[in-house]
N, C-alpha and C positions, 0 to 999 in steps of 0.2 A: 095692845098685843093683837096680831091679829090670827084668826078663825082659817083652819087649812082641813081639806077632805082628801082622804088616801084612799084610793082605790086599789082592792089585791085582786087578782085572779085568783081562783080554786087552784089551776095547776103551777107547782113550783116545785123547787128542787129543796130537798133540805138545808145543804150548808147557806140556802139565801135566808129560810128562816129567822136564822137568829138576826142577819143583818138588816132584814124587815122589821124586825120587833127593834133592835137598837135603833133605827130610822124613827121608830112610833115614838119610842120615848125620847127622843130629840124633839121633835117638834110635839110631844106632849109638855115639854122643859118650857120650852119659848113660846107657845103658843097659850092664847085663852080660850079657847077650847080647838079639840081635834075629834070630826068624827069619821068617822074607818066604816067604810064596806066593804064589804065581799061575798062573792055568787052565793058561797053554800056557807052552812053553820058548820060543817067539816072541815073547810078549809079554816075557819078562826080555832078551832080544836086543836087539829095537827097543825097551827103555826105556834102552838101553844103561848100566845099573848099573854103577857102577867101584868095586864094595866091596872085589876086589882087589883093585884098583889102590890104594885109601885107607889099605891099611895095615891093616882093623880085620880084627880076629881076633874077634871077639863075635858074630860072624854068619853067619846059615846060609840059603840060599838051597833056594826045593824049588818043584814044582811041581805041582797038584792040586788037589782040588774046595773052595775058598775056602768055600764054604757049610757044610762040615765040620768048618773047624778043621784042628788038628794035634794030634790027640790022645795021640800019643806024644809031644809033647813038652813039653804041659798039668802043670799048671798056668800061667796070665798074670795078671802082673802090668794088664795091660793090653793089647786091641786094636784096630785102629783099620783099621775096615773101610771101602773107597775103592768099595764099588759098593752102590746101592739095593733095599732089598727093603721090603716092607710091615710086617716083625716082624723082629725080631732074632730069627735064626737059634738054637735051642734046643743043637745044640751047640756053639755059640761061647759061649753064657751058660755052660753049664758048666764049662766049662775056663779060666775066671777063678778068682782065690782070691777067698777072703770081703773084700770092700774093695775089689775088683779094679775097674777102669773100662774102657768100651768105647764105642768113638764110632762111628755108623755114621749113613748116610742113608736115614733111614724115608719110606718112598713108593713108589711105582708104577714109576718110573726116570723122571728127564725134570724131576721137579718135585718136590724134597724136604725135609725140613725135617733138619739132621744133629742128631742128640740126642747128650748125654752120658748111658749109663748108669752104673748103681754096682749090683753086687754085696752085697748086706743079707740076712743070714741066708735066704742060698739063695734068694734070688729078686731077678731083676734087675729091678731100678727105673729110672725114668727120672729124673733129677735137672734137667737145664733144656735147652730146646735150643738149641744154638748158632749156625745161621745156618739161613737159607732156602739152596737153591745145587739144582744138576742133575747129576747121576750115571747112569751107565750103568745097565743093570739087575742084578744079581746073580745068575750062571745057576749051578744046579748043583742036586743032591739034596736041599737044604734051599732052593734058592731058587727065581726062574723057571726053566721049562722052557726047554730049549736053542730055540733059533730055527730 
């Protein structure tokens, strides 16, 4: 089974809430473990997560600079990044295995197009994009500056 990292922004709208938490527990279903970050320990509050409450043991909650990664806990199978920046983040490409996939919303924040990438002999590719949609912006040391 393979190991996926979800990264949320702090800023989000509520009716996405709940469909971020049904997202977790999907790939909390299929996956052998899932661990989830996000900027502040406010935003895991108000997304009100019930991963206890769900029963799953495959899963690890933390909170911290999304633009980084989790590098102690790299290799991924896959990640699936919920805020926009203009370029995939150089340490989130890394911390894929070879094959590995990452979906994230390439753009300015506001207006972006979400691509599937793929992991191909150490460099990541973009393989097709999957929807137009609008995302927050992606703040942290690899992404925008804080506001």
């Amino acid at each position: 089974m393979p190991k996926y990292g979800l990264a949320f922004p702090e800023e989000t709208f509520p009716h996405r809430l709940y469909f971020r938490d049904l997202v977790t527990k999907i790939y909390l279903f299929f996956s052998r473990q899932v661990i989830i970050w996000a900027c502040t320990r406010a935003f895991l509050q108000n997304a009100n997560f019930s991963i206890d409450d769900s029963h799953f043991v495959n899963a690890t909650v933390t909170v911290g600079d999304g633009s980084q990664g989790l590098p102690e806990a790299a290799p991924f199978d896959a990640v699936l990044v919920s805020a926009a920046y203009t370029a995939v983040p150089a340490p989130l490409a890394a911390q894929l295995v070879e094959g590995g996939r990452l979906v994230q919303p390439v753009g300015p924040g506001g207006a972006e197009q979400v691509v599937l990438f793929e992991r191909s002999e150490g460099d990541l590719l973009p393989r097709r994009t999957v929807a137009d949609a609008r995302f927050v912006r992606l703040v942290g040391t690899h992404g925008f500056a804080e506001r």
